[in-house]
Each structure stands twice: as structure tokens, then as C-alpha cells.
N, CA and C atoms as an extended XYZ file, in Angstrom:
333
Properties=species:S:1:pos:R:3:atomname:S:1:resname:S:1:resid:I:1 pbc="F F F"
N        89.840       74.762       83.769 N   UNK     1
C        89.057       75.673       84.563 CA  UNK     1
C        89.995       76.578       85.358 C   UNK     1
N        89.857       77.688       85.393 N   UNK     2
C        90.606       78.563       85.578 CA  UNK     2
C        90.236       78.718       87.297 C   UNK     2
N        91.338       79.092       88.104 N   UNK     3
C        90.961       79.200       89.625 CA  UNK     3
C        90.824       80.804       89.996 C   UNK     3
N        89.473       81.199       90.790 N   UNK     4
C        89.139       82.646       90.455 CA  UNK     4
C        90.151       82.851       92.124 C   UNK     4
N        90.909       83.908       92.175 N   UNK     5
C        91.673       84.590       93.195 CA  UNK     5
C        90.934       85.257       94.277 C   UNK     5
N        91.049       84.913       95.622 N   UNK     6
C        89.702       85.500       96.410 CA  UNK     6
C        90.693       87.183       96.557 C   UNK     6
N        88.725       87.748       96.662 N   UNK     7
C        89.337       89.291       96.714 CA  UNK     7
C        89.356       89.346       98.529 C   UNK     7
N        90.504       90.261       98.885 N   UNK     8
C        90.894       90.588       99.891 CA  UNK     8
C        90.870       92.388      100.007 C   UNK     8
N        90.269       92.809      100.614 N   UNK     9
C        90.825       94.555      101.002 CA  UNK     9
C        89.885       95.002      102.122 C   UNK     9
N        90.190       95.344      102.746 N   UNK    10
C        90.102       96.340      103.587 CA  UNK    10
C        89.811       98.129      103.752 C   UNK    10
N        89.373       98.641      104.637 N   UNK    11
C        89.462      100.368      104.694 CA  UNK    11
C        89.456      100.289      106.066 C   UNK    11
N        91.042      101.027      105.785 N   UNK    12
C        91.530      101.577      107.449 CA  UNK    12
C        91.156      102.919      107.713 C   UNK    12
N        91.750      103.415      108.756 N   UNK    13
C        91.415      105.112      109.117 CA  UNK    13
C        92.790      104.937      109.751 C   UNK    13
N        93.306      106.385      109.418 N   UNK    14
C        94.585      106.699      109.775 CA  UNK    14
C        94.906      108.495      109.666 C   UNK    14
N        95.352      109.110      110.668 N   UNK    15
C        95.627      110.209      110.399 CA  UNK    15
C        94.170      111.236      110.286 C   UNK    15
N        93.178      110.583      110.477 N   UNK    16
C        92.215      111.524      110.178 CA  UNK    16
C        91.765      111.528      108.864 C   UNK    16
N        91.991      109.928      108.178 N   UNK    17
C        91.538      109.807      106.802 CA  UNK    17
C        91.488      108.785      106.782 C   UNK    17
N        90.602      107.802      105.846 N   UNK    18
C        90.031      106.616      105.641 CA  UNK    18
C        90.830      106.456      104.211 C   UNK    18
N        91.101      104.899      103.923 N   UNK    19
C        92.038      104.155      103.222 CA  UNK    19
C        91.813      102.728      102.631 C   UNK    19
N        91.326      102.865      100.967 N   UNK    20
C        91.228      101.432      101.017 CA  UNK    20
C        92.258      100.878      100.958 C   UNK    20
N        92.844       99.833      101.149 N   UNK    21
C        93.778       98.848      101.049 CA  UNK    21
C        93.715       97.377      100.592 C   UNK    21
N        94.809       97.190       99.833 N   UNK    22
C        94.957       95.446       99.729 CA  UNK    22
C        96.366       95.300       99.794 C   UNK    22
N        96.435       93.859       99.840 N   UNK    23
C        97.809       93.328      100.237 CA  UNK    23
C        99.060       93.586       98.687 C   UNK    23
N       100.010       94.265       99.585 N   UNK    24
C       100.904       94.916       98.531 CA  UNK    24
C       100.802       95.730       97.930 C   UNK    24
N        99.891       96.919       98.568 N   UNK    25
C       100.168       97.810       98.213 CA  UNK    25
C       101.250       99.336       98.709 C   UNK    25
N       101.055      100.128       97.922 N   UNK    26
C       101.682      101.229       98.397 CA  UNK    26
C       101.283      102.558       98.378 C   UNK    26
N       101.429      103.232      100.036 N   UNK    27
C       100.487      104.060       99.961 CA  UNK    27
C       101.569      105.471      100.874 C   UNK    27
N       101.283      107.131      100.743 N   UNK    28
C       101.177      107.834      101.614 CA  UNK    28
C       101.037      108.019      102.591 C   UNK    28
N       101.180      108.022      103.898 N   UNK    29
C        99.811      108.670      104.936 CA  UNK    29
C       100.049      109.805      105.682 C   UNK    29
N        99.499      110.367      106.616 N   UNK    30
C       100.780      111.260      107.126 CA  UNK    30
C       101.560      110.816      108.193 C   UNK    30
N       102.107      112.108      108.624 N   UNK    31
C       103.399      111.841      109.124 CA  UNK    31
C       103.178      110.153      110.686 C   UNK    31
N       103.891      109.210      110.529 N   UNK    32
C       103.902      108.433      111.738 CA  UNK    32
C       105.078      108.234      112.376 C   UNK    32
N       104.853      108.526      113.951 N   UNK    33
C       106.569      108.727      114.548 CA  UNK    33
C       106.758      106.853      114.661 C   UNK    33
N       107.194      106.242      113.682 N   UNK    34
C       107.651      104.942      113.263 CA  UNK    34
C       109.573      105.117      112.536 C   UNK    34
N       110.308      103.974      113.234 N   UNK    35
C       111.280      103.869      112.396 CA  UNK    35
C       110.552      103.478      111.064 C   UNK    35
N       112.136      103.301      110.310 N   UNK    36
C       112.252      102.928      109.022 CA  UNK    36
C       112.418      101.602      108.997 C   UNK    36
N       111.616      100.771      108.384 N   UNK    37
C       112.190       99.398      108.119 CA  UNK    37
C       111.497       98.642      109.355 C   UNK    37
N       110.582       99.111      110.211 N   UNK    38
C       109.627       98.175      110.998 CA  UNK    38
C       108.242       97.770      110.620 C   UNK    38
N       107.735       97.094      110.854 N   UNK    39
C       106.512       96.623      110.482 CA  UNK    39
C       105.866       97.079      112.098 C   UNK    39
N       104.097       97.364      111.458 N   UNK    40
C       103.393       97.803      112.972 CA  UNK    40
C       102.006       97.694      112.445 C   UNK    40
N       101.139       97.285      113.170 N   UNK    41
C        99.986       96.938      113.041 CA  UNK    41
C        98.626       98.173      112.565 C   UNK    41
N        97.682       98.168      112.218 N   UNK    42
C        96.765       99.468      112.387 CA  UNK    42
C        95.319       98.657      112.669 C   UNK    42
N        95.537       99.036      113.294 N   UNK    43
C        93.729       98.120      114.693 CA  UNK    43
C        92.257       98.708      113.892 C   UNK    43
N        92.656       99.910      113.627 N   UNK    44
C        91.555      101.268      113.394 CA  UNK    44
C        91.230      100.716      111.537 C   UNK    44
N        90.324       99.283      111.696 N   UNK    45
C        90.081       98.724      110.318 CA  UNK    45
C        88.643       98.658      110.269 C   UNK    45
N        87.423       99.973      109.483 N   UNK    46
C        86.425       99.931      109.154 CA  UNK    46
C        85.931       99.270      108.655 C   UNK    46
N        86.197       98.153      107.735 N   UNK    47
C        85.459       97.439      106.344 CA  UNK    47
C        86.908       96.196      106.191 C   UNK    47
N        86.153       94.905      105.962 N   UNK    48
C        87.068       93.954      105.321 CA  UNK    48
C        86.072       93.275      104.690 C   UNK    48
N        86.307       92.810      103.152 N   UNK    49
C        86.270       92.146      102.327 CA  UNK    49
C        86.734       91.022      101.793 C   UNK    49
N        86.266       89.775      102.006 N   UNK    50
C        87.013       88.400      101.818 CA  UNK    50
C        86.376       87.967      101.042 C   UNK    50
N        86.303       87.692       99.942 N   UNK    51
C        85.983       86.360       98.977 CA  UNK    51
C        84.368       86.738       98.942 C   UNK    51
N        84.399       88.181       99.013 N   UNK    52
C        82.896       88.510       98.685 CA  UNK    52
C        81.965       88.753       99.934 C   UNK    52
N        82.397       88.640      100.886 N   UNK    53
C        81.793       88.637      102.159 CA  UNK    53
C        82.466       89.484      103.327 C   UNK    53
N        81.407       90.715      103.055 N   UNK    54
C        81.628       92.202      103.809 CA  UNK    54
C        81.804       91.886      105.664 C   UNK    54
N        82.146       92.515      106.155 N   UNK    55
C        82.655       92.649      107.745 CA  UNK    55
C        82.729       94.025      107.716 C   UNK    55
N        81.808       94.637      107.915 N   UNK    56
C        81.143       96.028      108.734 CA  UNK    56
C        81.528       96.462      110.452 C   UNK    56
N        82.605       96.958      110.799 N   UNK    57
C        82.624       97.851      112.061 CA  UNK    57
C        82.038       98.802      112.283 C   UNK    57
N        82.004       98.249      113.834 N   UNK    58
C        80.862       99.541      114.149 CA  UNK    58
C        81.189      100.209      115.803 C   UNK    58
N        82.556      100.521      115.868 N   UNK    59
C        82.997      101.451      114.562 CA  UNK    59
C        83.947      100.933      113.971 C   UNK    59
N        84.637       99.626      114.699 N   UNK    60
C        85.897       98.849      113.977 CA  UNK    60
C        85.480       97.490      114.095 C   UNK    60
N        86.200       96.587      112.888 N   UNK    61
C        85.880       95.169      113.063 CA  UNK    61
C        86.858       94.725      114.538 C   UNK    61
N        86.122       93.660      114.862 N   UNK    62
C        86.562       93.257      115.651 CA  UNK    62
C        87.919       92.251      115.370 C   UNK    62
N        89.003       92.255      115.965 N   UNK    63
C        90.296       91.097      115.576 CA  UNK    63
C        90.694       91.492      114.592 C   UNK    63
N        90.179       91.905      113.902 N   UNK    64
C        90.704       92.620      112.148 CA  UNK    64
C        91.804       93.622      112.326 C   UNK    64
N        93.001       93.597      111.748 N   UNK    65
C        94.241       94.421      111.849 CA  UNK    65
C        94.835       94.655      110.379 C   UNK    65
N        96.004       95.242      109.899 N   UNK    66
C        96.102       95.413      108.590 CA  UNK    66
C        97.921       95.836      109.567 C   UNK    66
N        98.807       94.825      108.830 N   UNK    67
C        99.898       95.125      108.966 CA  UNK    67
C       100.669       95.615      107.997 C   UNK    67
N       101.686       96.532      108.395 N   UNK    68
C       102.433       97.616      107.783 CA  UNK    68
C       103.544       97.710      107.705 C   UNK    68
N       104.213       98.052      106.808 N   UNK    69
C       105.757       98.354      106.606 CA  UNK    69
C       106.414       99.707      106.126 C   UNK    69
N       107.290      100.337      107.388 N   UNK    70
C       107.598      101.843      107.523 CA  UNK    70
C       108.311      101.372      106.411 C   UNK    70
N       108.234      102.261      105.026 N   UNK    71
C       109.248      102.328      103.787 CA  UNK    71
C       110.000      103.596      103.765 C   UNK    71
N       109.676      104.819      104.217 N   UNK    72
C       110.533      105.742      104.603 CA  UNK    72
C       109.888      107.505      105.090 C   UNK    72
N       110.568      108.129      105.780 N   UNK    73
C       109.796      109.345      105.928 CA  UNK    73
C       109.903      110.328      105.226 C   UNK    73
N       108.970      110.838      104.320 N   UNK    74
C       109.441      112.114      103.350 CA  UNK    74
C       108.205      113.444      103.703 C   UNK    74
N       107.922      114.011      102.633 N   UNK    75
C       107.362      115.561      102.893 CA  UNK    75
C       106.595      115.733      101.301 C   UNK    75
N       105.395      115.986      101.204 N   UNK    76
C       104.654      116.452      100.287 CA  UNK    76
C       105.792      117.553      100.026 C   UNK    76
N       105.082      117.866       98.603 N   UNK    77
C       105.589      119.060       97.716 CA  UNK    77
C       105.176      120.368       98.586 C   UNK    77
N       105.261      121.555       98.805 N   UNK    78
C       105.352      122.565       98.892 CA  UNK    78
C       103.677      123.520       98.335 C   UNK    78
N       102.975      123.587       99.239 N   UNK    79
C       101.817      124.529       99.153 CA  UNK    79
C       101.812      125.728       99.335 C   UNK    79
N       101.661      126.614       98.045 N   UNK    80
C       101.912      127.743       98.414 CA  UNK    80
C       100.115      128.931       98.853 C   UNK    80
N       100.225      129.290      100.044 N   UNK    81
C        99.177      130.038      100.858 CA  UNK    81
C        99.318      131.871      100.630 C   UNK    81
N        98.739      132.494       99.714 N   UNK    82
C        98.781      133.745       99.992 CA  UNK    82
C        97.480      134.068       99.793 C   UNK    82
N        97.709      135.470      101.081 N   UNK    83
C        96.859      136.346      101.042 CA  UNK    83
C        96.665      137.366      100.760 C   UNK    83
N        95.851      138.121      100.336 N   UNK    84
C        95.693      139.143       99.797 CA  UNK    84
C        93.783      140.037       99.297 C   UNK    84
N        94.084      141.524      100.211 N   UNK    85
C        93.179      142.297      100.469 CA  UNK    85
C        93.556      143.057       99.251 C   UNK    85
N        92.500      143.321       98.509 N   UNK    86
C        92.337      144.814       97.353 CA  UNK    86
C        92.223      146.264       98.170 C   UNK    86
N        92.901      146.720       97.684 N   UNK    87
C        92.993      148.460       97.940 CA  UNK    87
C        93.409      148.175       99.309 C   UNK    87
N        93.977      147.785      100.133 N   UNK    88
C        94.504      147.979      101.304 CA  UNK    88
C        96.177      147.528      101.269 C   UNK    88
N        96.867      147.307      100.564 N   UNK    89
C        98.043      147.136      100.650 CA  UNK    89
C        98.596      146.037      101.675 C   UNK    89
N        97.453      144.879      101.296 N   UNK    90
C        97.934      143.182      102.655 CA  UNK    90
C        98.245      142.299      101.416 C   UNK    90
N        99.629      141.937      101.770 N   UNK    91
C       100.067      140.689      100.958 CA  UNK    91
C       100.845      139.924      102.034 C   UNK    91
N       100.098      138.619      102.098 N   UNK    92
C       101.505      137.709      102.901 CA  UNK    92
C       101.410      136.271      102.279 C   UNK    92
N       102.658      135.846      102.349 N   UNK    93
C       102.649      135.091      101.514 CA  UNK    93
C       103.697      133.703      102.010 C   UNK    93
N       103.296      132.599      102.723 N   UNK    94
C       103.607      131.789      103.446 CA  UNK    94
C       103.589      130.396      102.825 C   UNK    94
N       103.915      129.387      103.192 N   UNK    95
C       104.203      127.761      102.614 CA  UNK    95
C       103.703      126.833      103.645 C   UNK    95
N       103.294      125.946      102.954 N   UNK    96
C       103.199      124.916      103.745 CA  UNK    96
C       103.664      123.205      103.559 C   UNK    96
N       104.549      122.584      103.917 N   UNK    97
C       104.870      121.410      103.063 CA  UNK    97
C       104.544      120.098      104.236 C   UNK    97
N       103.539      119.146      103.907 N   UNK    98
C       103.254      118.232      104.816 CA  UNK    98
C       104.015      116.790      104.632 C   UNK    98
N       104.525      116.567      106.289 N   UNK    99
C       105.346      115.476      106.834 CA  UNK    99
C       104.123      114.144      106.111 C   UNK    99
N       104.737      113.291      105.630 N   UNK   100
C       104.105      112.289      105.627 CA  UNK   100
C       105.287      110.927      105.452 C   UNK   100
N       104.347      109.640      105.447 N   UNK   101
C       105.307      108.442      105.809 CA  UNK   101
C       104.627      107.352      104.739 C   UNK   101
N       106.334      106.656      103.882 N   UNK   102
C       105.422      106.467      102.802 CA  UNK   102
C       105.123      104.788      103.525 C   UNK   102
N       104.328      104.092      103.650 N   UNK   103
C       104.095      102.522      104.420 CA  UNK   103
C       103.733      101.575      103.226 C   UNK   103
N       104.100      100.005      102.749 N   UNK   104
C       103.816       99.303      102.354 CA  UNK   104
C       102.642       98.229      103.109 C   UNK   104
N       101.559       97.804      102.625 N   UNK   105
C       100.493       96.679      103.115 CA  UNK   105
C       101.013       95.562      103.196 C   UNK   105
N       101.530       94.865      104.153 N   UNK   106
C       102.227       93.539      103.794 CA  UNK   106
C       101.241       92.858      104.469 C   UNK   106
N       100.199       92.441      105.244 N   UNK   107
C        99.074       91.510      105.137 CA  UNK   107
C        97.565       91.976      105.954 C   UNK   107
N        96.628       91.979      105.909 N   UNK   108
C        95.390       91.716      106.252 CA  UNK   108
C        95.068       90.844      106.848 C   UNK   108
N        94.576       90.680      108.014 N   UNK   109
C        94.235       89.575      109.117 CA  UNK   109
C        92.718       89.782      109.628 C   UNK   109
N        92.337       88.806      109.343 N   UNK   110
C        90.765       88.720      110.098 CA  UNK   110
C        90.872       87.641      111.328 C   UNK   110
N        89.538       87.589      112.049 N   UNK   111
C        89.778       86.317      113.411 CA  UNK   111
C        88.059       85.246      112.767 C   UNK   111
């Protein structure tokens, strides 16, 4: 008989964006003023999922945290923004490249 693996994940909010997560993963987010190579908690956890049995915040679970590991700070690719009016002679033509921080999931904690 085979032993079924309980499901674990979570959805955090971070940055002004919501995130599912499970343990070990690897994710984007944006930019966080965090060293490199620390672990730090994220409180701001909407939804946890254990072994089939939902935990709904309202607006966050309560005791529920999702710990993290700074893996390093880098920068999205390069967005390029131009503008441009017909028959009026407006061209501008500007970039945008966003700070972000890449973090590993190293565990999920409920109370």
C-alpha cells in the first residue's frame, strides 16, 4: 500500500501580488531590501492547505507564516515604452527594467 504524501501550499501576498506556494519552491518577487543568504518570514499568508483542509484568512490566517530564503537580487529583462502621436512629430522612447529578488520556500508553518 502505497503512502499518499499530504498536500501542503499556501498563497501569500507580497509586493502587491498574490503567490501560490509550496515547500521548495522557487520563485521571483519584487524587489525586497533583504540580504543575500538570510532567511525571513512573510506573515501576509491568505490561504493554507494541509492534507486537504482549507484555512481561509480574513484577511490573513492567523499564526500561519511561510519562511523564505534571499537567493539573490537581480532585474527583469528590459521593457521597452514608446510613444508616439501621428502627424505631429512626438516620439519618445524610454525603458523600463524591474528590481526584483529571486527567494526560495524553505517551510510553511501553521499554529
Amino acid at each position: 500500500m502505497a503512502e499518499s504524501k499530504k498536500e501542503l501550499f499556501a498563497v501569500i501576498r507580497t509586493g502587491g501580488k498574490q503567490y501560490l506556494v509550496t515547500e521548495g519552491q522557487y520563485l521571483e518577487v519584487e524587489k525586497l531590501e533583504l540580504d543575500t543568504g538570510k532567511n525571513f518570514d512573510i506573515t501576509d499568508v491568505l490561504l493554507v492547505v494541509e492534507g486537504g483542509k482549507a484555512s481561509i484568512g480574513q484577511p490573513v490566517v492567523t499564526g500561519a507564516k511561510v519562511v523564505a530564503k534571499v537567493l539573490e537580487q537581480t532585474k527583469a529583462d528590459k521593457q521597452i515604452v514608446f510613444k508616439y502621436k501621428a502627424k505631429k512629430n512626438y516620439r519618445v522612447k524610454t525603458g523600463h527594467r524591474q528590481k526584483l529578488t529571486k527567494i526560495e520556500i524553505v517551510k510553511i508553518e501553521t499554529k
